[in-house]
N, C-alpha and C positions, 0 to 999 in steps of 0.2 A: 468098144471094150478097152482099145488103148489107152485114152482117156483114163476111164474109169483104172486103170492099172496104175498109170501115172499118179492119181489122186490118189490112193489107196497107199504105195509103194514109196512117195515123194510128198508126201504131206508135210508142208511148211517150208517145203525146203525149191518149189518150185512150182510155175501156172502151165499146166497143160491143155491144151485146145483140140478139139477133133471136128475136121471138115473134111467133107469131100467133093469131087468133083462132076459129080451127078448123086447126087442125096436121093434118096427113097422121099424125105418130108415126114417120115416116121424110123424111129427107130422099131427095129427087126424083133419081132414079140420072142422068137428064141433065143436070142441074144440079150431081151429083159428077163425070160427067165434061166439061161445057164447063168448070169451074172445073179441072179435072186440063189440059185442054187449056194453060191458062195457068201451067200451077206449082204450082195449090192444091190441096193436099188438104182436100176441102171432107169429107172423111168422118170428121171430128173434131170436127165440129160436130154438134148436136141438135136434134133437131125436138122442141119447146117449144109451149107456151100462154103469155099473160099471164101465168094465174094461177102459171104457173112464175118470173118475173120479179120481182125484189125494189120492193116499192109504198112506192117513194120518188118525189120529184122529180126527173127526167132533166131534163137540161140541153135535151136537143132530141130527140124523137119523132119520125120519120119515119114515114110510113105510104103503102102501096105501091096505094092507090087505093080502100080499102074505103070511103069517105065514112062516111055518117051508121052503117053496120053495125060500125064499130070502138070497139071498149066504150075508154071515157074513161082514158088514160094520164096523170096527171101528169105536168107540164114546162113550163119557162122558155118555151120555143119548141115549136110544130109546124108538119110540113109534110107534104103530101099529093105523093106524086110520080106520081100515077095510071101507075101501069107495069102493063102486063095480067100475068096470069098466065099466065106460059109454059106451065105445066102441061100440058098438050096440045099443044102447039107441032111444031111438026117442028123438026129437030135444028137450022137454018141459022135458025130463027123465034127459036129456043130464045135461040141465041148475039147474035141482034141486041139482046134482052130483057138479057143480063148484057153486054151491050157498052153500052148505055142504063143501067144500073144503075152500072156501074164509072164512066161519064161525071158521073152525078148525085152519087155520093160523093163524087168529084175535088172538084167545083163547090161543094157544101157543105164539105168542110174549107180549101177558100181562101178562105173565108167565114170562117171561124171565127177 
């Protein structure tokens, strides 16, 4: 959903990536639809690893709360946004979780 905020929020003005460090291999069908809820079709996106992600220098790493369990990305900048994992959420849990995500994206490219 960061991703998808990033693209939405920073369109032309920047390449956003979203990997993790144990992938599902699907993205999360509530997470396709609270993102459908707003406009996005989140089901053009891939569920990714790291090791799928080009091992350059990003500009700035975001990372959604794994602490010390997130294998070392290179980057100018990081930032930890401890955001839980919806993953099991109930549907209204689900949406406070990408309404707290799309707020933290906001917050970071007015930064930038």
């Amino acid at each position: 959903m960061a991703e998808a905020f990033a693209r939405i929020y920073g369109a032309g003005s920047l390449e956003a990536y979203s990997a993790g460090s144990k992938p599902a291999g699907i993205i999360n069908q509530k997470a396709i639809d609270v993102m459908h809820e707003i406009g996005y079709d989140l089901k053009r996106h891939n569920s990714k690893s790291l090791a799928e992600i080009s091992d350059i220098e990003y500009d700035i790493v975001v990372t959604m709360g794994c602490g010390d369990e997130c294998p070392l990305v290179r980057a100018k900048r990081h930032e930890d946004w401890n955001i839980p994992d919806p993953k099991g959420m109930p549907l209204v849990e689900f949406r406070a979780v990408r309404d707290l995500i799309e707020n933290k994206v906001k917050g970071l490219l007015s930064r930038l």
